[in-house]
PLY file of the C-alpha trace (Angstrom):
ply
format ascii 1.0
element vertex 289
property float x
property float y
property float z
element edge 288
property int vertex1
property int vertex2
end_header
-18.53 1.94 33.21
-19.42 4.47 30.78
-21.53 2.84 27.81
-20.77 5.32 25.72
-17.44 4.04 25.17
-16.46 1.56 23.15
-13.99 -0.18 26.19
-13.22 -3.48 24.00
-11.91 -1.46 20.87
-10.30 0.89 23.49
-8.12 -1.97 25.29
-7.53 -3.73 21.54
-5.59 0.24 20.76
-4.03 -0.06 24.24
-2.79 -3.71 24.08
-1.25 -3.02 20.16
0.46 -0.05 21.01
1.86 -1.60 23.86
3.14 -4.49 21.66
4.49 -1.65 19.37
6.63 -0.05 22.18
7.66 -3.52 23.71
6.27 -3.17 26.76
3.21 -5.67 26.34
1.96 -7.53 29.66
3.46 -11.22 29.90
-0.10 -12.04 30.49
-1.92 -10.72 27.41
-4.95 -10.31 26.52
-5.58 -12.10 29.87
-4.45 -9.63 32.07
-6.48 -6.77 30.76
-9.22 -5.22 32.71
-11.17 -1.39 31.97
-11.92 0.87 34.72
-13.17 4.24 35.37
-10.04 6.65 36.64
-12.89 6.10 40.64
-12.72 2.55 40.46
-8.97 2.18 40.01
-8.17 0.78 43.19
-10.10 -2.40 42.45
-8.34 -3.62 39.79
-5.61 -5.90 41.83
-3.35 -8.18 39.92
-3.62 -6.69 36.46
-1.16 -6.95 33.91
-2.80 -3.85 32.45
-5.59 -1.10 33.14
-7.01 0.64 30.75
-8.65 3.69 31.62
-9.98 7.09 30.35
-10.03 10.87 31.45
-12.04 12.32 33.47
-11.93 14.92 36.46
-11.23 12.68 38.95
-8.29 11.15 36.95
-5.36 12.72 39.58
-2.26 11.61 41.43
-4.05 9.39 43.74
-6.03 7.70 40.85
-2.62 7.05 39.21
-1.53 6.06 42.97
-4.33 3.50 42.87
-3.87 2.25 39.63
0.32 1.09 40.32
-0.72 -0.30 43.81
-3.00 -2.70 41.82
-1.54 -3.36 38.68
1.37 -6.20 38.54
5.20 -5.17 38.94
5.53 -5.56 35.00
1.84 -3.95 34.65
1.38 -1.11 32.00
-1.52 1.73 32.79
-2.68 2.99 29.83
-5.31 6.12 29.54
-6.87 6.47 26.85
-7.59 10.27 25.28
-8.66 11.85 21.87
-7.17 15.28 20.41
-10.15 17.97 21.14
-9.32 19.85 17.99
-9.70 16.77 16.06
-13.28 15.31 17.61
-14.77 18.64 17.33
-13.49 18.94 13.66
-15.62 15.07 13.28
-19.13 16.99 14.20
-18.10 19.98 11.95
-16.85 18.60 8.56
-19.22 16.78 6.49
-18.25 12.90 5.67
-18.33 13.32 1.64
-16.31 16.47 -0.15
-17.53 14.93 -3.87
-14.95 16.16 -6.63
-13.90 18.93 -4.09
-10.12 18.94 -3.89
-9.27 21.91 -2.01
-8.42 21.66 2.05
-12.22 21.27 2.85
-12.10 18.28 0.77
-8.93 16.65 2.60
-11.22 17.43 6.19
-13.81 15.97 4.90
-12.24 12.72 3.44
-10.14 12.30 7.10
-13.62 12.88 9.00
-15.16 9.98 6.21
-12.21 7.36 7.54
-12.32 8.84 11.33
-15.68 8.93 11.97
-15.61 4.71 12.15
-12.19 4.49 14.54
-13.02 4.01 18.57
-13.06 7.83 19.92
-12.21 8.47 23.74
-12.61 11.87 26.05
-10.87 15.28 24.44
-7.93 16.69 25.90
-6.20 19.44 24.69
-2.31 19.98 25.24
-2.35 21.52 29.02
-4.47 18.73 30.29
-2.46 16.12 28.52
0.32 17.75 30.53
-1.58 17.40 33.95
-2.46 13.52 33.13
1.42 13.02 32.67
2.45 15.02 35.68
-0.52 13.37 38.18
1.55 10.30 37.40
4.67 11.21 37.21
3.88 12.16 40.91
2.49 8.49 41.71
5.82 6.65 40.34
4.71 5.91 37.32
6.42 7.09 33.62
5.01 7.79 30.17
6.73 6.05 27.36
6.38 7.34 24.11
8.42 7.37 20.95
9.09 9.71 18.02
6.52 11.53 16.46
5.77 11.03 12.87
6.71 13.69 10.74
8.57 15.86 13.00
11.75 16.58 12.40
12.99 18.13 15.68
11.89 15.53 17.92
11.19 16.61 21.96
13.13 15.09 24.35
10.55 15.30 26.88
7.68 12.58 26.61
4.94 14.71 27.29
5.41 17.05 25.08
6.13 14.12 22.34
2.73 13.00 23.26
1.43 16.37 22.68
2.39 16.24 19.28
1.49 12.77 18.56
-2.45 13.34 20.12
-3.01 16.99 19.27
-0.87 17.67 16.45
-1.47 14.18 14.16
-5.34 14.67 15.31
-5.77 11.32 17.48
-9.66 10.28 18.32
-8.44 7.68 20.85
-4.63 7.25 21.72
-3.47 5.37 24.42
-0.62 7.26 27.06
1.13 4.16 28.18
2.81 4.45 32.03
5.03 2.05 33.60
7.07 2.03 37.20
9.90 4.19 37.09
12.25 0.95 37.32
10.67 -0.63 33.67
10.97 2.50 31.49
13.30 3.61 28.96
15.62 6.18 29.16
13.79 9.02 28.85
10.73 7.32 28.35
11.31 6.68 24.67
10.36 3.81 23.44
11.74 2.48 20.16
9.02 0.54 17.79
9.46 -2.27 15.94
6.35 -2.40 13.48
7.35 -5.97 12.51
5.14 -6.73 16.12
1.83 -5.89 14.28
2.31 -9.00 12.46
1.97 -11.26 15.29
-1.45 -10.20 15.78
-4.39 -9.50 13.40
-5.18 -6.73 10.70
-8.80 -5.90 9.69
-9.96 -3.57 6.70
-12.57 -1.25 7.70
-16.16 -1.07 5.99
-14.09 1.28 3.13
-10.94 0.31 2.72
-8.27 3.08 1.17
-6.34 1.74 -2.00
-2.84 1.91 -2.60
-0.90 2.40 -6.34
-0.11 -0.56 -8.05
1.63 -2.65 -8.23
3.01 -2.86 -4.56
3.15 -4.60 -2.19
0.68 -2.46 0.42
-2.12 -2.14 -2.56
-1.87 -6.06 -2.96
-2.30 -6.47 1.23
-5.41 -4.08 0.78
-6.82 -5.95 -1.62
-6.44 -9.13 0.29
-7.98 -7.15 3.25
-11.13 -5.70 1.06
-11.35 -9.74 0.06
-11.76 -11.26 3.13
-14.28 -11.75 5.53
-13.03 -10.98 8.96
-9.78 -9.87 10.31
-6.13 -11.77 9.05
-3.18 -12.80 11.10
-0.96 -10.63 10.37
1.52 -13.53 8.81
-1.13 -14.89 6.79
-1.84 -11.17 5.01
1.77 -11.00 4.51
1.73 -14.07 2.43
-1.49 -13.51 0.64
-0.02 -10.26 -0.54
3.01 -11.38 -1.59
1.30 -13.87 -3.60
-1.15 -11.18 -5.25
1.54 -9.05 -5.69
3.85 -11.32 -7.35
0.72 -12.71 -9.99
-0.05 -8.88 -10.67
3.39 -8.84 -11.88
3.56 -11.89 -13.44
0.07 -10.75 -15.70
2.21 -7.52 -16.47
5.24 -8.64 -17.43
6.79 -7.10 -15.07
9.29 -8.26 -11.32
7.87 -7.94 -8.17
11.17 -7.93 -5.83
9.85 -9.80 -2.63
12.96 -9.58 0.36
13.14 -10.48 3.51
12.33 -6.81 4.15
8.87 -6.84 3.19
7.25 -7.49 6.76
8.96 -4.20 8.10
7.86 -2.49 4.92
4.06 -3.73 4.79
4.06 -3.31 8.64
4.81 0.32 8.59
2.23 1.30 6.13
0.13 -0.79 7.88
0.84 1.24 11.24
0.54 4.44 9.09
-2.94 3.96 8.03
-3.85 2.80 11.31
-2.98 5.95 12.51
-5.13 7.04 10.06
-8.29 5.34 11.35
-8.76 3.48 7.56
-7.70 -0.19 9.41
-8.10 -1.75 12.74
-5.34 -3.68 14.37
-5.47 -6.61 17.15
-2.88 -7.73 19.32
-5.53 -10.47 20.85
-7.82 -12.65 18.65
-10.58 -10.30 17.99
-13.06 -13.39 17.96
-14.62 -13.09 22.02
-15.48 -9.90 23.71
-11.51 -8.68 25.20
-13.29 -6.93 28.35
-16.02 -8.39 30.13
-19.15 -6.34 30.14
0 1
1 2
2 3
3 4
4 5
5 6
6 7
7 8
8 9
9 10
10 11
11 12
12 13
13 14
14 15
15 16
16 17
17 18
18 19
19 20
20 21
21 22
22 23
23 24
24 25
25 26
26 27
27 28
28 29
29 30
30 31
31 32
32 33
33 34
34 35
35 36
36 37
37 38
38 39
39 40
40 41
41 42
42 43
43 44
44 45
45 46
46 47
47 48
48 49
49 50
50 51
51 52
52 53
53 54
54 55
55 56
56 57
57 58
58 59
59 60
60 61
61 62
62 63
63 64
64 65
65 66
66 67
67 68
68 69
69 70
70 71
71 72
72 73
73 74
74 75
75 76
76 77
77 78
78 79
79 80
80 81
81 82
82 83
83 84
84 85
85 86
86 87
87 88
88 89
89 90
90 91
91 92
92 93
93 94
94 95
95 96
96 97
97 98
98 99
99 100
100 101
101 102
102 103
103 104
104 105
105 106
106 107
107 108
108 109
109 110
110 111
111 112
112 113
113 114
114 115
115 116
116 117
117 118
118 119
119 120
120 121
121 122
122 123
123 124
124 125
125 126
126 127
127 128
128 129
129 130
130 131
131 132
132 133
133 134
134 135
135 136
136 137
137 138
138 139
139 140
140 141
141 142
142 143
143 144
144 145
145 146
146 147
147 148
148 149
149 150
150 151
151 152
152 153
153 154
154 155
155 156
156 157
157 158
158 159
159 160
160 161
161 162
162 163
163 164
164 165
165 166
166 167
167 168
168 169
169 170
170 171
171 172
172 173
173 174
174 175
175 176
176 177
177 178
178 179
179 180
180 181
181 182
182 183
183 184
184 185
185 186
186 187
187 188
188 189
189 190
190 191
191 192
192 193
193 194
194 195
195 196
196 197
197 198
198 199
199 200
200 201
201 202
202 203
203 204
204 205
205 206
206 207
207 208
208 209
209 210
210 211
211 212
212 213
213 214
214 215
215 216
216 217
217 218
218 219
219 220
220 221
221 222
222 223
223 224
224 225
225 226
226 227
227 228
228 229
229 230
230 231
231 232
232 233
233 234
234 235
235 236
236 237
237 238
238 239
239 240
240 241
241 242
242 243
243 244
244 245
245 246
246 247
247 248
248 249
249 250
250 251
251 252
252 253
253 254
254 255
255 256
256 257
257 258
258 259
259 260
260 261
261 262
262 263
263 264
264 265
265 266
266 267
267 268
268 269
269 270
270 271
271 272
272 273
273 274
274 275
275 276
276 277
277 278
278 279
279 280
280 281
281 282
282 283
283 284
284 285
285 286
286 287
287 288
């Protein structure tokens, strides 16, 4: 496989944002094996491939690839927004007191430059990808993008928006059988699911105003010394959050909301690149080398 690329934190992105859309294999973590788009075909019994583009990724790789994988299996290929990789080489990682658009580049190239990157696509080869396996059976699922108000019906041209547009470095396309996907391949998230898994601050981790309850799960994040279950940051920052007040003489007002809230901003700043997620324990190697 190609060393260059960073295949464990690349099937991690694929097997959260699977769990995001609902679609996860039954198998897990388990079932997950990386191949190159030549080497499809001998990946037999997988719960889900994870692969990359390249010029050989066509119809009969995507062919390959649903002959192999399970009836429930999930294909995902992996891409990065060309715009946005090139714009990593180009923009310097500090901007100083600069607070102008240079300085915005510059502090989203600082958080980007540690997130897993794949291959660059821009929007008419995304198109190809999704129409190469459209022709092999298999469907893209994909759900609204962020911060668009007049949301495309069709899927590829929501994942357009959601690689090129939001500036992705390594996205995963997610394709199923015809028979598994949504109506019109949309899938509807639930961010609550990151909280079954695990949450990790990066090297930098971005702060948050206080008091609330995302600044308080940061600062359990920036405090600990490996990644958190999900339910366990949840608790720690309710607690934090809830002391902060106390100290200020001020209310924190905890619900039974606050996983859907915390687990939204969570997905946001993933997004972002400024936190890593895991839908497997992030302890062992996921992919074998």
């Amino acid at each position: 496989m190609n060393a260059s690329l960073d295949w464990d934190a690349l099937a991690h992105r694929a097997l959260v944002t699977a769990a995001l859309y609902g679609i996860g294999p039954k198998a897990g973590a388990e079932g997950v094996v990386c191949s190159l788009p030549s080497a499809l075909g001998g990946t037999h019994g997988s719960g889900m491939i994870v692969t990359v583009d390249a010029p050989e990724l066509g119809a009969k790789s995507f062919a390959a690839a649903r002959d192999a994988m399970t009836s429930e299996g999930v294909l995902a290929v992996v891409v990065g927004s060309r715009a946005a990789l090139g714009l990593l080489t180009l923009v310097p990682g500090s901007a100083g007191a600069r607070t102008d658009a240079f300085a915005r580049a510059a502090r989203w190239a600082e958080i980007a430059a540690r997130a897993p990157r794949a291959p660059a696509v821009g929007p008419s080869r995304l198109r190809e990808i999704v129409a190469a396996a459209s022709n092999a059976g298999l469907v893209l699922v994909e759900p609204d993008v962020p911060h668009v108000r007049a949301q495309p019906k069709d899927a590829a041209e929501r994942a357009v928006l959601a690689t090129i547009l939001l500036g992705a470095t390594a996205r995963p396309l997610l394709f199923v059988r015809e028979g598994r996907a949504p109506k019109g391949g949309l899938a509807r998230i639930r961010d609550e699911r990151l909280l079954d898994g695990w949450i990790e601050g990066r090297s930098r981790v971005p702060t948050a105003p206080p008091p609330s309850l995302l600044g308080a799960a940061l600062e359990a994040l920036a405090a600990a010394d490996g990644p958190m279950p999900g339910k366990d940051l949840l608790r720690e920052a309710r607690a934090r959050w809830t002391e902060g007040a106390r100290t200020a003489g001020t209310r924190a007002p905890t619900s039974a909301s606050d996983g859907a809230i915390l687990a939204k901003e969570l997905r946001r700043l993933w997004l972002d690149g400024a936190i890593e997620l895991y839908a497997a324990a992030p302890g062992a190697p996921l992919v074998a080398p």
